[in-house]
Jmol script that loads the backbone (N, CA, C; Angstrom):
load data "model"
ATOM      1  N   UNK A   1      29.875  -4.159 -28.106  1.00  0.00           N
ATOM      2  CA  UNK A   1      28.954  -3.777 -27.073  1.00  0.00           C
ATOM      3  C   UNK A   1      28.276  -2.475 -27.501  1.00  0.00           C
ATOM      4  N   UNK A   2      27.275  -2.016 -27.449  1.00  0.00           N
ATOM      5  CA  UNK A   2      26.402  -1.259 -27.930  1.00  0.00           C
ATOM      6  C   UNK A   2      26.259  -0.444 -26.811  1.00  0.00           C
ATOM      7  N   UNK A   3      25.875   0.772 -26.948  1.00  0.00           N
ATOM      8  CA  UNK A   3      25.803   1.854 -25.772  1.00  0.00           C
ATOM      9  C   UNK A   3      24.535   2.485 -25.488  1.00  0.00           C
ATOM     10  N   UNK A   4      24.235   2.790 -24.707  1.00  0.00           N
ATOM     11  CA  UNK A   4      22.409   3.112 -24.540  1.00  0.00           C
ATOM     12  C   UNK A   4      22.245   4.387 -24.962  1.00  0.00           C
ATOM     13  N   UNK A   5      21.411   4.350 -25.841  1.00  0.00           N
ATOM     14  CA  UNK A   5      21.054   5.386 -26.214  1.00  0.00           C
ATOM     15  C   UNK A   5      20.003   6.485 -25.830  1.00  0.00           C
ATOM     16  N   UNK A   6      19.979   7.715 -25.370  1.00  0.00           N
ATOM     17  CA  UNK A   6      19.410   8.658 -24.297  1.00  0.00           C
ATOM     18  C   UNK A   6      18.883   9.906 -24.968  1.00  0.00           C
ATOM     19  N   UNK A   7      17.427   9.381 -24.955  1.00  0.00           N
ATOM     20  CA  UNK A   7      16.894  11.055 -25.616  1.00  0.00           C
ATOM     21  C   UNK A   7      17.456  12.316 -24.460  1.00  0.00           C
ATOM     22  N   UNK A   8      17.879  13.411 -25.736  1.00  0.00           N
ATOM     23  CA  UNK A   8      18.341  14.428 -24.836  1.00  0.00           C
ATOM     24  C   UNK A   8      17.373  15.367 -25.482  1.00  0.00           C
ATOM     25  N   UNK A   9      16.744  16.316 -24.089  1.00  0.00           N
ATOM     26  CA  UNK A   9      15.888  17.523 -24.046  1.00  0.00           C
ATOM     27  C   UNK A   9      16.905  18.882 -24.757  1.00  0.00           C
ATOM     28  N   UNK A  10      16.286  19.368 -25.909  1.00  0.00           N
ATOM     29  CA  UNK A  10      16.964  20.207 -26.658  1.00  0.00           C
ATOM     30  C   UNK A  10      17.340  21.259 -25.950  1.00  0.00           C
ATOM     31  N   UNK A  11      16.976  21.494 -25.146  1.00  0.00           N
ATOM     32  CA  UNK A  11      17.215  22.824 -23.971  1.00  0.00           C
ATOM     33  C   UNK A  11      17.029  22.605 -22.721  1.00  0.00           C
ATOM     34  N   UNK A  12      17.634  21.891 -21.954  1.00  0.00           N
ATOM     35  CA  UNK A  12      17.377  21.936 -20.452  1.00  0.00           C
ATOM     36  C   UNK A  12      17.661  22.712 -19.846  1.00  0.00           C
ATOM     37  N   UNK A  13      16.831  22.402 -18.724  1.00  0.00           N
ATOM     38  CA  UNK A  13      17.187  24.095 -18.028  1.00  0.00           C
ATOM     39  C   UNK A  13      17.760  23.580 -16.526  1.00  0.00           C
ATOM     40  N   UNK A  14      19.215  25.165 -16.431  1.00  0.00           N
ATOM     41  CA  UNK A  14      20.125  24.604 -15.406  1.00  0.00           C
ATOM     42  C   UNK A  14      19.849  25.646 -14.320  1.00  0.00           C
ATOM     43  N   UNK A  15      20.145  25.347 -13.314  1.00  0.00           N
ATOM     44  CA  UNK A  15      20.176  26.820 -12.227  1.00  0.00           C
ATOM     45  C   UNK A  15      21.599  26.667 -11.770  1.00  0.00           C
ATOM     46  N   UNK A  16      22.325  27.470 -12.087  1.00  0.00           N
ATOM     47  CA  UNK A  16      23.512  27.972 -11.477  1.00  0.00           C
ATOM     48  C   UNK A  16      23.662  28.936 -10.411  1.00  0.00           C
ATOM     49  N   UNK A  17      24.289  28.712  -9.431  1.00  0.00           N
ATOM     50  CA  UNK A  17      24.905  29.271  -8.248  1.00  0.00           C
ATOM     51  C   UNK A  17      25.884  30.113  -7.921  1.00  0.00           C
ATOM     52  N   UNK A  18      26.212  31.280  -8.094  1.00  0.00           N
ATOM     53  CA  UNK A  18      27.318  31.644  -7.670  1.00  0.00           C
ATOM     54  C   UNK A  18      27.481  32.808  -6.403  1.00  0.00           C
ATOM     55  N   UNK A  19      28.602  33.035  -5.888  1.00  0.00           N
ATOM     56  CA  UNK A  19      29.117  33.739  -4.911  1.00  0.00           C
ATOM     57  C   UNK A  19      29.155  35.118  -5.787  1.00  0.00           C
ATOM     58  N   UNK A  20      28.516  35.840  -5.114  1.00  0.00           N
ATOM     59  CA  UNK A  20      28.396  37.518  -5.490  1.00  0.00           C
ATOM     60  C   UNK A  20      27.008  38.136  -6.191  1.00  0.00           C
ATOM     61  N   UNK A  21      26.995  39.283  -6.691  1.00  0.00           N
ATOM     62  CA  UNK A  21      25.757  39.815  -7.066  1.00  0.00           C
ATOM     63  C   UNK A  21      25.649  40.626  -8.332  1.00  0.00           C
ATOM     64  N   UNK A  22      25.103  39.871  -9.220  1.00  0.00           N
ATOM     65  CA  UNK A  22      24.756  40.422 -10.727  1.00  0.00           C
ATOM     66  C   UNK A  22      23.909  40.738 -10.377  1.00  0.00           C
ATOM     67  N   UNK A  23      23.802  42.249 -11.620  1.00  0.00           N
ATOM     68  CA  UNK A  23      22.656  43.032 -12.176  1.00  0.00           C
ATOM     69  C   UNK A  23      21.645  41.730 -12.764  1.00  0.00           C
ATOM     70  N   UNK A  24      20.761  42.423 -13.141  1.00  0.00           N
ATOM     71  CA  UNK A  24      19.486  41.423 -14.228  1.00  0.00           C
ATOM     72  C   UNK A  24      20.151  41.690 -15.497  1.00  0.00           C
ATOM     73  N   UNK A  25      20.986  42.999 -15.402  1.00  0.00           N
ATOM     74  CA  UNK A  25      21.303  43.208 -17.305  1.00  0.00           C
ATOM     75  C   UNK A  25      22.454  42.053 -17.678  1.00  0.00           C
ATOM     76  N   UNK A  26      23.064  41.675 -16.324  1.00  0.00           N
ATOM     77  CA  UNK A  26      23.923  40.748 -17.076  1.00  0.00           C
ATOM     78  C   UNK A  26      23.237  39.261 -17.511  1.00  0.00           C
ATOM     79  N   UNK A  27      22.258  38.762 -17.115  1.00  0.00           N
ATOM     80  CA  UNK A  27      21.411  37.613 -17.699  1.00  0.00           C
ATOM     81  C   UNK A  27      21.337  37.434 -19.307  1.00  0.00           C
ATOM     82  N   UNK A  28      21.041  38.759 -19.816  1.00  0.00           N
ATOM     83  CA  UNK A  28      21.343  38.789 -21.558  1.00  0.00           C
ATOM     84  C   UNK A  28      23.088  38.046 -22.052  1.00  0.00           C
ATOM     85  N   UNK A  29      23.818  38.969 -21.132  1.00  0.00           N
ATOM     86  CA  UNK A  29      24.756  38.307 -21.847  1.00  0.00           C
ATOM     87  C   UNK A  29      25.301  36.926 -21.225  1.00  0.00           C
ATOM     88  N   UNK A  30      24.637  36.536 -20.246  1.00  0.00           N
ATOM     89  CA  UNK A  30      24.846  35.222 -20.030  1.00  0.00           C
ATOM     90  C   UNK A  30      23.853  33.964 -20.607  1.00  0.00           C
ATOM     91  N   UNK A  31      23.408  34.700 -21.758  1.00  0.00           N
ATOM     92  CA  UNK A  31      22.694  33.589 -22.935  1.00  0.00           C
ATOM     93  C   UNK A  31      21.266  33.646 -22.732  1.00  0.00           C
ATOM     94  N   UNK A  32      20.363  35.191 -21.471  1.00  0.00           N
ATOM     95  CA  UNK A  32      19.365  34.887 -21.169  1.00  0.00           C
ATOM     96  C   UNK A  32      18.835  34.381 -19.951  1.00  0.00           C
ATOM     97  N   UNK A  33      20.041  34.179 -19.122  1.00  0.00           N
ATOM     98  CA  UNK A  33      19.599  33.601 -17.868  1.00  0.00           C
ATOM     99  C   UNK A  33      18.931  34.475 -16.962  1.00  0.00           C
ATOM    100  N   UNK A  34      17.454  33.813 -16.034  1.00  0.00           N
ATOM    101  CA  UNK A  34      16.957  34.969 -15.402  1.00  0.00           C
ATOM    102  C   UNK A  34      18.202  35.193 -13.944  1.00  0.00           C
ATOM    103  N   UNK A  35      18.015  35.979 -13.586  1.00  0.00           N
ATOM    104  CA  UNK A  35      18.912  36.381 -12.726  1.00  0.00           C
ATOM    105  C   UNK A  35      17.985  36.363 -10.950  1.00  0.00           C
ATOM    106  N   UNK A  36      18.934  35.998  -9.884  1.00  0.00           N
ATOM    107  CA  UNK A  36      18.249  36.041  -8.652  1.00  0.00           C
ATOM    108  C   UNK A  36      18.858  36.383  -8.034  1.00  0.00           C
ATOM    109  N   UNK A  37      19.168  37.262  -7.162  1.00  0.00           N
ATOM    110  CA  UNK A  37      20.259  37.724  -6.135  1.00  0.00           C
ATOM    111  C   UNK A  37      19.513  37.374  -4.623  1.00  0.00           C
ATOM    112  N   UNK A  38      20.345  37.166  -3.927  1.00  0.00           N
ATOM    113  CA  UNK A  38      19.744  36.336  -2.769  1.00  0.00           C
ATOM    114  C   UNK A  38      20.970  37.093  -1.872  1.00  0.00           C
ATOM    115  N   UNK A  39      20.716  36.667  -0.428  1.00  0.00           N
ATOM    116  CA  UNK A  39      21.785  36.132   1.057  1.00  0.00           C
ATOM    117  C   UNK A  39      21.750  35.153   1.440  1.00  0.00           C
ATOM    118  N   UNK A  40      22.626  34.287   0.922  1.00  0.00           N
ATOM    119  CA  UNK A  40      23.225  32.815   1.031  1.00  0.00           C
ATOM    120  C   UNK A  40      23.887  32.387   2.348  1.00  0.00           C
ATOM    121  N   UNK A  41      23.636  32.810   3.330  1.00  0.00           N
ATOM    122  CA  UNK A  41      24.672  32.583   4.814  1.00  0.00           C
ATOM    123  C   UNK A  41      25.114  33.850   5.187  1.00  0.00           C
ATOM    124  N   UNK A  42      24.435  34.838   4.722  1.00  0.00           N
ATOM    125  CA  UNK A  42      25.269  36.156   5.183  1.00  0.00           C
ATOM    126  C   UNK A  42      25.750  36.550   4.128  1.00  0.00           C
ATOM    127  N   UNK A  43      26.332  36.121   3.245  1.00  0.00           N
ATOM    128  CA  UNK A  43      27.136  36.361   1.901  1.00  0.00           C
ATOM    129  C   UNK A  43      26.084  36.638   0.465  1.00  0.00           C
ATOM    130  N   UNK A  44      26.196  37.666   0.005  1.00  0.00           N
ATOM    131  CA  UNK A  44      25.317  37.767  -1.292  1.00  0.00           C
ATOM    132  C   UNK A  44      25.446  36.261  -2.400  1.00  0.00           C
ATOM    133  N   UNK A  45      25.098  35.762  -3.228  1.00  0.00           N
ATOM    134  CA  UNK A  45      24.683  34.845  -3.910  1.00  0.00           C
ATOM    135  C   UNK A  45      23.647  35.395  -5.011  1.00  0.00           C
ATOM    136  N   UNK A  46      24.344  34.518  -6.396  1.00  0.00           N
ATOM    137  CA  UNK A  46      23.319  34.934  -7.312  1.00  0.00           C
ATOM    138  C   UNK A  46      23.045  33.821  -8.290  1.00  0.00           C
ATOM    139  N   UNK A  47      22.124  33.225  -8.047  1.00  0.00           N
ATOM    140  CA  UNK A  47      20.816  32.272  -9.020  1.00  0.00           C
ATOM    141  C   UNK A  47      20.977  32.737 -10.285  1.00  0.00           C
ATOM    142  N   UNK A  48      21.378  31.685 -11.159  1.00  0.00           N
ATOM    143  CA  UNK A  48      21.265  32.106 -12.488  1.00  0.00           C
ATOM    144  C   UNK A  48      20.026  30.813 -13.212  1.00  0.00           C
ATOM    145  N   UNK A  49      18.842  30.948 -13.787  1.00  0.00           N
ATOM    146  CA  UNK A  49      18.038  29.847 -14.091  1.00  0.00           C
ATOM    147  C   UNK A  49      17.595  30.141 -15.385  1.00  0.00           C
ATOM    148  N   UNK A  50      17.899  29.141 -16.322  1.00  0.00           N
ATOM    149  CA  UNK A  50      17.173  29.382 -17.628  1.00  0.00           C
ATOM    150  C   UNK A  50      17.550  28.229 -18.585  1.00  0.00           C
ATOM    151  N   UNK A  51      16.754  28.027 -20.275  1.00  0.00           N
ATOM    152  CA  UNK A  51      17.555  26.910 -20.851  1.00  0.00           C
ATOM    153  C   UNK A  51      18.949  26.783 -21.168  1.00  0.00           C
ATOM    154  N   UNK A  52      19.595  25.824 -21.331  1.00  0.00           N
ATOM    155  CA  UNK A  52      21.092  26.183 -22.559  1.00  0.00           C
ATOM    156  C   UNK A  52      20.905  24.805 -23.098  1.00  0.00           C
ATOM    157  N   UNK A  53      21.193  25.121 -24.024  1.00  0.00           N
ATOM    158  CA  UNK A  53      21.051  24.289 -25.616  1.00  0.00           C
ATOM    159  C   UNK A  53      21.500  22.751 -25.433  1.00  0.00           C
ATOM    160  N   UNK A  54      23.165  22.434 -25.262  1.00  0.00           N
ATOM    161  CA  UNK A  54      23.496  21.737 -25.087  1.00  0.00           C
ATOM    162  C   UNK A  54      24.735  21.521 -23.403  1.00  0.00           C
ATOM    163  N   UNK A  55      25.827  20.545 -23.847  1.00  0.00           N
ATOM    164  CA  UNK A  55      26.885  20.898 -23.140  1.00  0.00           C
ATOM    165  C   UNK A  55      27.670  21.603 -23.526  1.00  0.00           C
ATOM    166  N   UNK A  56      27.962  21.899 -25.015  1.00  0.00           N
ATOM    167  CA  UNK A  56      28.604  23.494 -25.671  1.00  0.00           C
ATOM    168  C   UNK A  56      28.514  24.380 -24.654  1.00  0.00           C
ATOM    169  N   UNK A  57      26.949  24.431 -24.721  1.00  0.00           N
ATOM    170  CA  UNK A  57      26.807  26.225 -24.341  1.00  0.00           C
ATOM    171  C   UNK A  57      26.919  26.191 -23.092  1.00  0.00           C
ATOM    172  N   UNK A  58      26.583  25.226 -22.458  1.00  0.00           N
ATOM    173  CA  UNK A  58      26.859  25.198 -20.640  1.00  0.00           C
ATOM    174  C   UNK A  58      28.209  25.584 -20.321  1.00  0.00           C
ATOM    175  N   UNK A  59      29.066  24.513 -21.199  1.00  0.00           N
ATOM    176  CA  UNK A  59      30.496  25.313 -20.478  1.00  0.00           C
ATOM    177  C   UNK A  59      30.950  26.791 -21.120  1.00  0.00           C
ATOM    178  N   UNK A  60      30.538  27.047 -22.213  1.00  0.00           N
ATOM    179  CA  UNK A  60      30.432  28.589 -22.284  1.00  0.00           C
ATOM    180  C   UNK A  60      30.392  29.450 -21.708  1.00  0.00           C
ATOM    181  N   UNK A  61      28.851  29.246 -20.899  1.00  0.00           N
ATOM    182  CA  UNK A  61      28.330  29.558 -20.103  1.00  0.00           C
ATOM    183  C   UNK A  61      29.101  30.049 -18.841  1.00  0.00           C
ATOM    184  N   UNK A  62      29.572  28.672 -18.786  1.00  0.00           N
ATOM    185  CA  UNK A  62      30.488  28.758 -17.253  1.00  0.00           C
ATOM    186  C   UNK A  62      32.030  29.084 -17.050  1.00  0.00           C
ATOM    187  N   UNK A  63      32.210  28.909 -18.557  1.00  0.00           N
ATOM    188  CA  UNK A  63      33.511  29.965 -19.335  1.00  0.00           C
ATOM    189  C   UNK A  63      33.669  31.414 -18.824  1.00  0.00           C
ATOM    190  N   UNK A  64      32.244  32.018 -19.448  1.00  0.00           N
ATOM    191  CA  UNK A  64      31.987  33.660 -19.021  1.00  0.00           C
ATOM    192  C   UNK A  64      31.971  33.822 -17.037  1.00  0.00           C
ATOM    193  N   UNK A  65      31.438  33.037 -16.519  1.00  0.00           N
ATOM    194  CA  UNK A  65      30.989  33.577 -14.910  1.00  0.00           C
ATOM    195  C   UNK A  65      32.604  32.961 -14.481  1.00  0.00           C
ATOM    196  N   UNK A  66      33.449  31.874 -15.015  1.00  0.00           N
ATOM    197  CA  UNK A  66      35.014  32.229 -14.830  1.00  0.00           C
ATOM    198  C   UNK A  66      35.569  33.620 -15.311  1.00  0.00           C
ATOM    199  N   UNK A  67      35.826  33.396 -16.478  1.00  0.00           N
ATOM    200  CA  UNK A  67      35.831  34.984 -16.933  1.00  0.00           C
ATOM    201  C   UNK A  67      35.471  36.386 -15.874  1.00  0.00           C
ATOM    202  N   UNK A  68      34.304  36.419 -15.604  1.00  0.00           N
ATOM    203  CA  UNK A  68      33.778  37.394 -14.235  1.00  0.00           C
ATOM    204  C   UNK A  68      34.495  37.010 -13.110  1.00  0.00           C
ATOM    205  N   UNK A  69      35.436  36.396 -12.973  1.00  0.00           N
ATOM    206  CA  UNK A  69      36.088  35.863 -11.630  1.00  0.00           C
ATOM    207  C   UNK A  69      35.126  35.210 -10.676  1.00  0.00           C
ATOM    208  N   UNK A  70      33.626  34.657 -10.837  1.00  0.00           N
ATOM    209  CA  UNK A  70      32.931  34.296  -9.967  1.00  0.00           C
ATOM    210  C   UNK A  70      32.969  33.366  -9.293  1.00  0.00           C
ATOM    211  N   UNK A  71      33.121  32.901  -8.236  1.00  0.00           N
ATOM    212  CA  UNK A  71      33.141  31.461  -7.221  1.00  0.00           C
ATOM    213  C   UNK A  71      31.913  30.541  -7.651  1.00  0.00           C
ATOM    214  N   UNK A  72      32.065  29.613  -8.477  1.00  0.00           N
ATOM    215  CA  UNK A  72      30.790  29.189  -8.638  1.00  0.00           C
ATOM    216  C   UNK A  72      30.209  28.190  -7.540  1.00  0.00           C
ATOM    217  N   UNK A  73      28.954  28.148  -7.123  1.00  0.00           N
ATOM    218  CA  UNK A  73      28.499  27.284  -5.903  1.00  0.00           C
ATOM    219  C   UNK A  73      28.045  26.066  -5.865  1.00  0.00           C
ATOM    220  N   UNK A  74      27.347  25.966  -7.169  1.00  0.00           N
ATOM    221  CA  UNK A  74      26.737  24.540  -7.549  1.00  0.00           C
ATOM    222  C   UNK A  74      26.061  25.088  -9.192  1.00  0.00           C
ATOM    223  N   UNK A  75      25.642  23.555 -10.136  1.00  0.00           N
ATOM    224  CA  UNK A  75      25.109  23.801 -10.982  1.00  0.00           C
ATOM    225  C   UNK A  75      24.463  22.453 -11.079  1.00  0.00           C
ATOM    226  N   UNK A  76      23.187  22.940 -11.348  1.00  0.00           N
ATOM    227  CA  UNK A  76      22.008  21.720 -11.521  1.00  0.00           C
ATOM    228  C   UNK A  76      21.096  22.125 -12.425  1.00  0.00           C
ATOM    229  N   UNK A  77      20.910  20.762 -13.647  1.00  0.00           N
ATOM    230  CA  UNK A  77      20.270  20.217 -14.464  1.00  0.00           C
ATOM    231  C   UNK A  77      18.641  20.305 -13.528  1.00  0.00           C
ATOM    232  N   UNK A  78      17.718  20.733 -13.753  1.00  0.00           N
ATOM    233  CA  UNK A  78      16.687  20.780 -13.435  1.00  0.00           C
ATOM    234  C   UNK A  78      15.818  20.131 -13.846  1.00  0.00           C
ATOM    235  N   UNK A  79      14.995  19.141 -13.454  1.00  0.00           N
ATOM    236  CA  UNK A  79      13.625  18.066 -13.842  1.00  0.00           C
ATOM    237  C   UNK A  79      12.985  19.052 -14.055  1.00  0.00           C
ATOM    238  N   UNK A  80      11.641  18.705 -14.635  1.00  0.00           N
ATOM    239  CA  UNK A  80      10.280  19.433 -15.374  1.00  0.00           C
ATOM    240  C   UNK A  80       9.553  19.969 -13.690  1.00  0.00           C
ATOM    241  N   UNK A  81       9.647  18.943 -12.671  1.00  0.00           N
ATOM    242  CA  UNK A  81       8.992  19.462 -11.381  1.00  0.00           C
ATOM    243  C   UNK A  81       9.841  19.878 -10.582  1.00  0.00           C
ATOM    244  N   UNK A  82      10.792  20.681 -11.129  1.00  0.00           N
ATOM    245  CA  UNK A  82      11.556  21.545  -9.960  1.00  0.00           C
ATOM    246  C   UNK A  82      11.914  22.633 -10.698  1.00  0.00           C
ATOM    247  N   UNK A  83      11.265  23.016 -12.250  1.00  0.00           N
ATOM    248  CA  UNK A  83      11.389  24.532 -12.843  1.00  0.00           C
ATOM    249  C   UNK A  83      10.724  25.514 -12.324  1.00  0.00           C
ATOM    250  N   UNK A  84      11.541  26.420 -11.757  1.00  0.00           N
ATOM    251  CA  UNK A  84      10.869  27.439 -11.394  1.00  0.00           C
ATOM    252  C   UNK A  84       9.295  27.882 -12.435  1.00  0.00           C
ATOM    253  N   UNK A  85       8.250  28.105 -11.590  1.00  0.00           N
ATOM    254  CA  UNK A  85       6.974  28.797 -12.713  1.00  0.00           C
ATOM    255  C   UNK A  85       6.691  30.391 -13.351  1.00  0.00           C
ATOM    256  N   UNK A  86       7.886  31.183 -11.946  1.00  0.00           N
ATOM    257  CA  UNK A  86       7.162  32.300 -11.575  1.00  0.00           C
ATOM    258  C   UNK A  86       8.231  33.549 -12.413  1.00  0.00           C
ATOM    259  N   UNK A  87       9.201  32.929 -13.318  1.00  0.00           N
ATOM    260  CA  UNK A  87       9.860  33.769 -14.037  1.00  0.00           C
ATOM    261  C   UNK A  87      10.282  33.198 -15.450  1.00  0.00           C
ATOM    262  N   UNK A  88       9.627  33.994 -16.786  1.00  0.00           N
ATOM    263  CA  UNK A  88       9.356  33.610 -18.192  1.00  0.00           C
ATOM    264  C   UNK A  88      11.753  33.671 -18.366  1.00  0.00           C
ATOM    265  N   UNK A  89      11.416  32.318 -18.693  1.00  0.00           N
ATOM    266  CA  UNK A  89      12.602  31.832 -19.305  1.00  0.00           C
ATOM    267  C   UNK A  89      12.688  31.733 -20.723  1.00  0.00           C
ATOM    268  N   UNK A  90      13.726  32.548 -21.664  1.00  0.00           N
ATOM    269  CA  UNK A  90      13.360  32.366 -22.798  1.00  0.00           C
ATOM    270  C   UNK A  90      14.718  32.418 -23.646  1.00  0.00           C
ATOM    271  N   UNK A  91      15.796  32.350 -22.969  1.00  0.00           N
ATOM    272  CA  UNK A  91      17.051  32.420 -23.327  1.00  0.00           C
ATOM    273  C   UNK A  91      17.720  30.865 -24.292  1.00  0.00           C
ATOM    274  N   UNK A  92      17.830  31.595 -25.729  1.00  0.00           N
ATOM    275  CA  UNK A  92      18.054  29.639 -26.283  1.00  0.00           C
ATOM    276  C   UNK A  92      19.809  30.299 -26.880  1.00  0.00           C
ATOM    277  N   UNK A  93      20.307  31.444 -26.298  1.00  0.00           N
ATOM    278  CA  UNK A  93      21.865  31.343 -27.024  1.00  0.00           C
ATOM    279  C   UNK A  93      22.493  31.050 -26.288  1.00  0.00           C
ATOM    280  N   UNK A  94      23.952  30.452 -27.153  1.00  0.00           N
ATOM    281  CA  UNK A  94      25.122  30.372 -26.063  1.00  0.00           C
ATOM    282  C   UNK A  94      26.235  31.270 -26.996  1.00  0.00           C
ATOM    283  N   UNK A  95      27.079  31.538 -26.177  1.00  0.00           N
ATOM    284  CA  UNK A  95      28.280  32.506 -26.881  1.00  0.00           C
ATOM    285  C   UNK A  95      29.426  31.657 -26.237  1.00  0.00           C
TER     286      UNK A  95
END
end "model"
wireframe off; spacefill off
backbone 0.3
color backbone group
């Protein structure tokens, strides 16, 4: 049986969710991600949106904001019509 084969976008871009409030300086070391700090229900919340390479670097990714002890809230793969326009994304590392 043969398995379907699925072009994958070399960098998709994810928006991650978490409980609490990063600086913008930490976006560098989270591979580039732009950073958003928000009030999520009363509770601070912070938007993380930018590319990552593969699934390597995603769980990397989500390695480090464990690492930070962060509650994570959700993480979503983003379509071409739901990328944010209004902040230059340019982050292609993962650590």
């Amino acid at each position: 049986m043969r398995r379907a084969h699925h072009e994958r976008d070399p960098q998709a871009i994810y928006r991650i969710c978490v409980e609490g409030m990063l600086d913008d300086d930490w976006g560098e070391w989270l591979g580039g991600m732009a950073v958003d700090v928000g009030a999520g229900g009363g509770s601070p919340t912070t938007t993380l949106t930018g590319p990552v390479r593969d699934q390597t670097c995603l769980r990397g990714l989500l390695n480090r904001l464990w690492d930070l002890n962060l509650t994570i809230i959700s993480v979503a793969r983003l379509t071409p019509d739901t990328v944010p326009a209004t902040k230059e994304m340019d982050g292609t590392t993962c650590h």
